[in-house]
C-alpha positions in Angstrom: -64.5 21.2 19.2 -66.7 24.3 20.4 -63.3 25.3 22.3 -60.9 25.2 19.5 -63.7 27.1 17.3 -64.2 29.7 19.7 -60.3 30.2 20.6 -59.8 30.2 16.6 -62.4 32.9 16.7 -60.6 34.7 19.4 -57.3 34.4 17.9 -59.0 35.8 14.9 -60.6 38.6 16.8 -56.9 39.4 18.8 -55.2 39.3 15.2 -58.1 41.9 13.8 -57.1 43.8 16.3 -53.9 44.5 16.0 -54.0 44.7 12.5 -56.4 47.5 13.2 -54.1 49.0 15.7 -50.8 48.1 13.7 -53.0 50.3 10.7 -53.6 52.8 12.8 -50.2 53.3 13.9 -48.8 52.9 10.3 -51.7 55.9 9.2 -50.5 58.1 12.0 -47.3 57.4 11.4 -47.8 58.4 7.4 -49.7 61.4 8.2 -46.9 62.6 10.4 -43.9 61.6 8.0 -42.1 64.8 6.5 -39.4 62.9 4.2 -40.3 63.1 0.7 -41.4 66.1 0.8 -39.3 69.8 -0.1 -40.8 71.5 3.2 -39.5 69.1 5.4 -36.6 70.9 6.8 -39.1 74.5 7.0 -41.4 71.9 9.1 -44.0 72.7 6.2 -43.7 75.4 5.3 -43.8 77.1 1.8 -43.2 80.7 0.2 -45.6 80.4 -3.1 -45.2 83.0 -5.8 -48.4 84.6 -7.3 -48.4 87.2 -10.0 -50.8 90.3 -9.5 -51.2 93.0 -11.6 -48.3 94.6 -10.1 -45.9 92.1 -10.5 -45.1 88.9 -8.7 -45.0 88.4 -4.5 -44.7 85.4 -2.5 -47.2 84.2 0.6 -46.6 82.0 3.1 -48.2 78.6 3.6 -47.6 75.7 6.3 -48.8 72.7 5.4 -50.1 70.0 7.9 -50.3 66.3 7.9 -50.2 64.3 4.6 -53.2 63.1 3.4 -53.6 63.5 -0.7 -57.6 62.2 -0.6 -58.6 64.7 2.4 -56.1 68.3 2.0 -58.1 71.5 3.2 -56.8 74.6 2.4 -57.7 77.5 5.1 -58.0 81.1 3.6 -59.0 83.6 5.7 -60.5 86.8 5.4 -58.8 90.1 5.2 -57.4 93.1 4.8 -55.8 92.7 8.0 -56.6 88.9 8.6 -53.3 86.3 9.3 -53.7 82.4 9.3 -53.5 82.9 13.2 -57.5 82.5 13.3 -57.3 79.1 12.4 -55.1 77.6 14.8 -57.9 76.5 16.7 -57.9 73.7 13.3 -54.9 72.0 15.2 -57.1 70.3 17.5 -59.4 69.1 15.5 -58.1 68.3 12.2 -55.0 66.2 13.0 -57.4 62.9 14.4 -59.1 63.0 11.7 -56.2 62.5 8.9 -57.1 65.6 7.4 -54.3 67.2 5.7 -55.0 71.2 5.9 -52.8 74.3 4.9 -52.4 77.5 6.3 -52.1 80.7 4.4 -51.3 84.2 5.0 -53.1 86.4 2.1 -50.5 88.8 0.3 -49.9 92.0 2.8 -50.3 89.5 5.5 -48.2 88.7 8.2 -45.8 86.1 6.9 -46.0 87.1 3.4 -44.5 89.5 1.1 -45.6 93.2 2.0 -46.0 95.2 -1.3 -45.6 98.8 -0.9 -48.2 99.3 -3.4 -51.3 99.4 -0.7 -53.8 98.6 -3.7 -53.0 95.0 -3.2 -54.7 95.3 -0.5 -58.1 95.6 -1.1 -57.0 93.3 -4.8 -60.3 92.1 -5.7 -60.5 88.5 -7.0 -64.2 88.0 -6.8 -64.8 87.8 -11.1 -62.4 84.9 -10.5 -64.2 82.6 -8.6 -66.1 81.0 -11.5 -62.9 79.4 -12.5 -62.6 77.7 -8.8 -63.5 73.9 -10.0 -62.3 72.3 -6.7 -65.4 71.4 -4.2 -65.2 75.0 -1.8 -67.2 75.3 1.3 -68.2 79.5 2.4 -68.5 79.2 6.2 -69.4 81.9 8.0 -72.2 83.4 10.8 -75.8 84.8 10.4 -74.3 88.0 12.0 -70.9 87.9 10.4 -68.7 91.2 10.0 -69.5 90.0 6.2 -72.8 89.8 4.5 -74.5 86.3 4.8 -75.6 87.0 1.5 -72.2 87.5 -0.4 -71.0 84.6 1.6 -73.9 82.8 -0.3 -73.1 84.3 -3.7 -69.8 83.5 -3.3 -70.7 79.8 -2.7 -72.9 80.2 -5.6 -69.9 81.2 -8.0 -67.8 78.9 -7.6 -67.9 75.2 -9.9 -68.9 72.9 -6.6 -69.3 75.7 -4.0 -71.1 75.5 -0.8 -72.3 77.6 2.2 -72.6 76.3 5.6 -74.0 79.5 7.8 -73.9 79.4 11.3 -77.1 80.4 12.5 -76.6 83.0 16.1 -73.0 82.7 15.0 -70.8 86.0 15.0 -67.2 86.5 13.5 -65.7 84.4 13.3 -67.8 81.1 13.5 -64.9 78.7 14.0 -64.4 80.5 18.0 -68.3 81.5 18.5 -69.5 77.6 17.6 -66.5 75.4 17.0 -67.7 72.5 17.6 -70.8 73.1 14.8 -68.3 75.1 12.5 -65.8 71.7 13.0 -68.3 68.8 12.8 -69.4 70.4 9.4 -66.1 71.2 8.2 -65.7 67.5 8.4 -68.6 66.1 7.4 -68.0 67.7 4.1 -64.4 66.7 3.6 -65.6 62.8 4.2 -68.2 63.7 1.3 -65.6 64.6 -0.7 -63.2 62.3 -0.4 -66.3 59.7 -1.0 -67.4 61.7 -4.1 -70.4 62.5 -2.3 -69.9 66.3 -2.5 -70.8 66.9 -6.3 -74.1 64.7 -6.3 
């Protein structure tokens, strides 16, 4: 009797198992799976239109993964900046099931190139107030960019907030990856759990 208990246990165990494998797989599997969506033959990636006060441009995005509870959009700073610094994202994010898109800000890289050089240096800052998804500001203690606007910016927005890194330079995500990454992270989870606006 003790036998047939324990090999029913072990059977159960085994079958837990590869149920937790076979899940596994199937989550890989889904975050990897490009056919219902319209970027699939670009490989993910996206020309969006914005209107500015000079008209309308496109930038250029590349999605990542398909997750719809745990998406992470990477903007990066600028003038001057490309998606390029985040790359270092690919070898993180991915294992985690994060979905994450790139983007190149207008005058940037892959996007449109307006001849109109005042796009440049657009300021959206008076817009952030109207940001009501949860935004982390990351950035160093001796950032090219002032600790303190990082924090205002964090400040602004609906459900902002600022994770510094402290003896950190520009940019954080090379000079303490691993800190810059496990935080990143960390807040996502507490997002998708609806921790992040408690």
């Amino acid at each position: 009797m003790i036998f047939l208990v324990a090999t029913i246990c072990l059977l159960q165990g085994c079958a837990d198992l590869q149920n937790g494998v076979s899940n596994e797989s199937n989550a890989q599997s889904e975050y990897l799976d490009f056919s219902n969506r319209d970027d699939q033959f670009t490989g993910g990636i996206k020309m969006i239109p914005i209107s500015t006060p000079k008209g309308v441009f496109k930038v250029w995005t590349k999605r990542v993964g398909n997750n719809p509870s745990m998406k992470l959009l990477l903007l990066h700073g600028g003038p001057g900046g490309t998606y390029e610094a985040f790359q270092c994202f690919d070898g993180y994010l991915p294992a985690e099931g994060i979905e994450f898109i790139y983007y190149d800000q207008l005058g940037s890289y892959y996007s449109d190139q307006p001849s109109d050089t005042t796009l440049k240096y657009w300021d959206v800052s008076g817009e952030l107030s109207k940001i009501s998804l949860p935004t982390l500001v990351i950035g160093s203690q001796y950032d090219t960019m002032d600790p303190k606007h990082m924090e205002w910016m964090s400040e602004e927005v609906r459900h902002g907030r600022l994770m510094l890194c402290t003896n950190g330079r520009h940019p954080s995500h090379y000079d303490k990856p691993k800190r810059q990454i496990e935080g990143l992270e960390k807040c996502i989870k507490n997002v998708e759990s609806c921790h992040y606006l408690n």
